[in-house]
N, C-alpha and C positions, 0 to 999 in steps of 0.2 A: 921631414917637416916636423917643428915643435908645433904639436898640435895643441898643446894645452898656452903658449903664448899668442896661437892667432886668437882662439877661445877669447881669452884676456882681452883683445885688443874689439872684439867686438862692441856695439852696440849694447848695455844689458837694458835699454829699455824695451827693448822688441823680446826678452828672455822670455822661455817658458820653462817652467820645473817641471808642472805634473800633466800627465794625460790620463783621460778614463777610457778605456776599452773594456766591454763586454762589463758592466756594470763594476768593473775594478779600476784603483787610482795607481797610476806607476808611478815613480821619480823620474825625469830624463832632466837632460842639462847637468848631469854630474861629470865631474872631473878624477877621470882613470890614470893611473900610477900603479906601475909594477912594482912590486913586493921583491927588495934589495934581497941579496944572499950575505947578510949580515948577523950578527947577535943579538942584536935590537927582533926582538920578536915581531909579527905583521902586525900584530895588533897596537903594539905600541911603536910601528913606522909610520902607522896611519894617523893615532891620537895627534904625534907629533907633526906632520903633516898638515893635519887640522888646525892645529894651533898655529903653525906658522902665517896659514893665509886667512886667519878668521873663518874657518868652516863650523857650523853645530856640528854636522852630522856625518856620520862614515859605515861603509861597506865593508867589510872581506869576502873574495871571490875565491874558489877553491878552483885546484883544476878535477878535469873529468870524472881521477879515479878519486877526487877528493882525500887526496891524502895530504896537501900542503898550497897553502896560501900563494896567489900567484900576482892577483890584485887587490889594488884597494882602490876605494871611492869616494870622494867627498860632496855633502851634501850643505846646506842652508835652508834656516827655518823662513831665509826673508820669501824665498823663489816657493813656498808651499810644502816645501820638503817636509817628512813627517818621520817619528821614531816608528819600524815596523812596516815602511811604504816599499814593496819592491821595484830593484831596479830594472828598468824596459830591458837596457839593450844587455843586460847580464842574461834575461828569456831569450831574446833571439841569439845571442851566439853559444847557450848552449847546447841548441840545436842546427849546428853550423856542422859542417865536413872540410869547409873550403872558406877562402876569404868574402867577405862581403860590403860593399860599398850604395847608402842607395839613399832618398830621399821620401816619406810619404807622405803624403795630405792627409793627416789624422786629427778630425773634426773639421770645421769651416776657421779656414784661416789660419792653421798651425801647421807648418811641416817640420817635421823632425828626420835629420841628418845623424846618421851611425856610422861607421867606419870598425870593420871586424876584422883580419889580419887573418890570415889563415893558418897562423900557429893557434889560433883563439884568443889574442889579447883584445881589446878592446880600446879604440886608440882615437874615437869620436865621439861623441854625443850628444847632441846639442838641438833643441826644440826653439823654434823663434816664430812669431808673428809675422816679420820680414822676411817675403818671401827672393826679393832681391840679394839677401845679405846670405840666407842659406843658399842659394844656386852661386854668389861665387865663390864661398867657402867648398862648396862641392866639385866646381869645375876646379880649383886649386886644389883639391885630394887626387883628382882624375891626372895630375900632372905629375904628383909628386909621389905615387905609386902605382904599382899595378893590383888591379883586383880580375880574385876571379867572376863575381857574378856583380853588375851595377846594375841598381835601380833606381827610377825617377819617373816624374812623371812625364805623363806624353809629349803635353804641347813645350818639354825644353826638349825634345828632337836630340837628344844627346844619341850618335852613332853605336851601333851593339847593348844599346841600355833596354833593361825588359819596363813593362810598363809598371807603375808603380797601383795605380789603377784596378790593374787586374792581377798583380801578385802581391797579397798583401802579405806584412811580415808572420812568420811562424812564430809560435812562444811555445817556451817551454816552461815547467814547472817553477813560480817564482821562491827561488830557494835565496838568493840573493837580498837583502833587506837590509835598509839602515837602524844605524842605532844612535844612540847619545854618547858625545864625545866624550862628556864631562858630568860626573856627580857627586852634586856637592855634598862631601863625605861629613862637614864638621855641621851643616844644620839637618843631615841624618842624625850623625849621634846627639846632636841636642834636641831635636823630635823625640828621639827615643827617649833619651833621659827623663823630657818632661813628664812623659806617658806612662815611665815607668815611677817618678814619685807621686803621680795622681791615682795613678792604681794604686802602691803600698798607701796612701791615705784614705782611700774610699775604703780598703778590708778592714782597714783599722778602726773608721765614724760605723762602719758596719755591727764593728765588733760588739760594739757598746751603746749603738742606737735599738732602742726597743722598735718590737717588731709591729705597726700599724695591725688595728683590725681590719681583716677582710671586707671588703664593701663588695656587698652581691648585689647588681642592676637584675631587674625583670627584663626578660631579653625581646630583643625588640621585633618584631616580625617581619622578613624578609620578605620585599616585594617580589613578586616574578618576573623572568627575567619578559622582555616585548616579543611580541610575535615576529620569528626573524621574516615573513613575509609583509611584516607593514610594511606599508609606502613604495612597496616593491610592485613592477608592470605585474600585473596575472600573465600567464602564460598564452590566452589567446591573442594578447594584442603585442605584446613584446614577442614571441614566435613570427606572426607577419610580418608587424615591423621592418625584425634582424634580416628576414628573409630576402625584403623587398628594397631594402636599402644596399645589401651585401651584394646584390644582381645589377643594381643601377648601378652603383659607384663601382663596380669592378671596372666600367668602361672608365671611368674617371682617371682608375687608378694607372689604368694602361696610359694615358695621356702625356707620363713623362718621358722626354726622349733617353732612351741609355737603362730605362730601368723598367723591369717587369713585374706585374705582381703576382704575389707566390699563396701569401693566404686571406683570407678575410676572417673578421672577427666583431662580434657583437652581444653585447652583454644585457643591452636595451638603457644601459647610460650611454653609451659612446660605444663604436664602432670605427674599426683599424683597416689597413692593407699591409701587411707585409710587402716591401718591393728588394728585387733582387739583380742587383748590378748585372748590366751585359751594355758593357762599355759609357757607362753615364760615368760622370763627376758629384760629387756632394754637392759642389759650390751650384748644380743645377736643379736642383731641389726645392732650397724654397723659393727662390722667384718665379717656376713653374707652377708651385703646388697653391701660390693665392691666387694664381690665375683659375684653379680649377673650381669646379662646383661645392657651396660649402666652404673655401677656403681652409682646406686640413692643417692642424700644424705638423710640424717635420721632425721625425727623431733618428739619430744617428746611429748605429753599431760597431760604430769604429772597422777594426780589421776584419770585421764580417762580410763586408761588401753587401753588407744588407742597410736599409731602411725603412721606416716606417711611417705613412700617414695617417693622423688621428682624426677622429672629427666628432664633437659631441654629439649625441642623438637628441633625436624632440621629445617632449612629455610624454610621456603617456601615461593615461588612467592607470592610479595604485590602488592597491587592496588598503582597508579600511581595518582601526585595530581591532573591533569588533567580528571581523570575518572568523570565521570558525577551522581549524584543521580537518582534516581527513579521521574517521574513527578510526579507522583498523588499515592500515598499511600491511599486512596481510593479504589479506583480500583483494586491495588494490593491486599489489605486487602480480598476484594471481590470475586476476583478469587482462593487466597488460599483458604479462607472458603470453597467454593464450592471442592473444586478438591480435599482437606483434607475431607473432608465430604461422598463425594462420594468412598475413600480410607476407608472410615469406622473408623479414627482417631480423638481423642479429639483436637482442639489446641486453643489457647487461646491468645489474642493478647491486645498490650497494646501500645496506641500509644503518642509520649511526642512531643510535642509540640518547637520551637526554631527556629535561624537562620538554623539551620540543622535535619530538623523535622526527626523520627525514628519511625519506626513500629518494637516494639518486639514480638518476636514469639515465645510461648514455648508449646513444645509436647512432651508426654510421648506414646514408644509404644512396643510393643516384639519384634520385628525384626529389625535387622542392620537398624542403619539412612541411611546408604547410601541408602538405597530405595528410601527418599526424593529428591532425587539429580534434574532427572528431572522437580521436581517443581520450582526450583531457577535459571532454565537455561536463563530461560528470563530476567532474574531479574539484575540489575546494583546493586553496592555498596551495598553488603550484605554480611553481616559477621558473626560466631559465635560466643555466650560471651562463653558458653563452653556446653562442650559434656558430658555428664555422664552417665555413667555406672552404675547399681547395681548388685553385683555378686548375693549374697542369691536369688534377688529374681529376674533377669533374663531381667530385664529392662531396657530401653536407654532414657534419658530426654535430649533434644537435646533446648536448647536457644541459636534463633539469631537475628540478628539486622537488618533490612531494613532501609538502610537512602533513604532520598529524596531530592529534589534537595533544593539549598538554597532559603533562602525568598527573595536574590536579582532577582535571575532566576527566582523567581514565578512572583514577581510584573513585568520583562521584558514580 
């Protein structure tokens, strides 16, 4: 099969170039080409390459022991392509043994089609909208080779295919990355040239301009920086809160079918569910998750098989700029110890130093935080960074912040 003339023949309105996985952009939808055993060096098989079909941008792929060029790739800045963006399907077939053939639903609405040869070339690539156009370009790969492992997803029922669902693709380190085909060497050198006769003329007005007198300003008094606890919940009512929101909506959060949740999270702006695929779809997500209480928004993890629902929190009463810190974080340090201690719980404390010194507190225990409550009743400017839940295994990790008073209050 000329893979790169069915390519061509597609569709490029349904095209996709780039995917984000795990907070990174890849390039997919490039166009792979083995690297000729000629004299023409890879790097300038590929330039030329590019030039012939209108490409910006181009690859060189190395093989295993990385000792010699085996592909190239071409890219375009129209499809999102970028100088520096690594290539997806160069990560998965680094980490290949055998050949691989396979289809995945990465994000709502995009499947991207690979094709990896089991010498390791890389001989497919392609991300599209159209989910019709990638399943028959797929089932035409399934005809015109043999692979050893296919993937797709479930509902095309494709014979011997693993689910795409529940094996998502491996990456390996992206060492693969485009670059710029072309650059323009003559408005470098005439950048440079200019820069370099506006410098030879500025040493020279230097040379011979007399030197100004010093102008000394009376220097202006630096405000202090704000109480990092303004506007922020106190600790007694954002501790219940997290607690009591993170208990109720766990049941909410079980209510998608295919997906389970794994953690809770609450900071007393907004509060999360981690959920963890066992056998749900993306595309089941959000039209589930406005059905639920609160209507969460949905955020994706790509090849994680993870997701997430978000959901803003309510008001709650803030501390006032006028509220005072802790004097001695010392002390305070010292008395939790003891009184945690005597509780029979681990805690662990970390104290930073500033104009607005902070004692962090973090404990992990079985039973509701709110048990801690009366230990912070004494306590001024104390906040949570966030409350965490973990459903599997029944636990609450509760981190918060003790300020103290400022360094100007101390030296008074």
């Amino acid at each position: 099969m000329d893979v790169y003339e069915n390519v061509a023949a597609q569709a490029l309105e349904s095209l996709v170039g780039t995917i984000r996985l795990d907070k990174k952009e890849y390039a997919v939808s490039l166009i792979w080409s083995s690297v000729e055993a000629i004299e023409l060096r890879p790097r300038e098989q590929a330039r030329q390459a590019a030039q012939r079909v209108g490409s910006d941008l181009f690859a060189l792929r190395a093989e295993a022991d990385r000792k010699r060029f085996e592909q190239y790739a071409l890219g375009d800045y129209a499809l999102g392509h970028k100088s520096g963006m690594p290539a997806l399907a160069s990560c998965v077939a680094d980490v290949l043994s055998d050949s691989l053939y396979g289809v995945w639903p990465l994000g709502i609405g995009v499947w991207w089609l690979v094709g990896i040869r089991s010498d390791g070339m890389i001989v497919l690539d392609r991300a599209s909208c159209d989910e019709d156009e990638i399943r028959k370009m797929f089932e035409q790969g399934l005809l015109d080779e043999s692979w050893s492992q296919v993937v797709c997803p479930t509902a095309w029922q494709i014979p011997g295919s693993l689910s795409a669902e529940q094996d998502a693709p491996l990456l390996g380190p992206p060492r693969v990355k485009l670059r710029v085909v072309n650059i323009d060497i003559a408005r470098f050198v005439l950048w440079g040239a200019c820069g370099g006769i506006l410098l030879i003329l500025g040493l020279f007005i230097r040379s011979w301009w007399p030197e100004p007198e010093p102008i000394v300003l009376p220097a202006k008094p630096v405000p202090p920086p704000p109480a990092p606890w303004f506007r922020k919940p106190p600790i007694e009512a954002s501790l219940r809160y997290c607690t009591d929101v993170l208990q109720t909506y766990s049941l909410e959060a079980a209510s998608i079918a295919g997906w389970f949740p794994v953690t809770g999270r609450c900071d007393g702006n907004q509060f999360s569910y981690q959920l963890k695929r066992r056998g749900g779809l993306d595309h089941w997500l959000s039209p589930l998750a406005v059905q639920l209480m609160g209507s969460p928004q949905v955020r994706l993890w790509g090849a994680k098989n993870q997701a997430e629902l978000q959901w803003q929190a309510s008001e709650l009463p803030s501390f006032q700029a006028d509220h005072p810190g802790n004097p001695n974080l010392s002390v305070v340090q010292a008395r939790l110890k003891a009184e945690f201690d005597e509780l029979g719980f681990n805690v662990q404390f970390e104290f930073k130093d500033g104009f607005w010194p902070s004692l962090k507190l973090t404990t992990t225990i079985k039973q509701s935080p709110v048990l801690l409550l009366p230990l912070f009743t004494r306590l001024s400017a104390t906040v949570i960074n966030e409350v965490t839940y973990n459903v599997e295994d029944d636990y609450w990790i509760l981190s918060a912040e003790i300020y103290g008073a400022s360094a100007r209050m101390r030296k008074e």
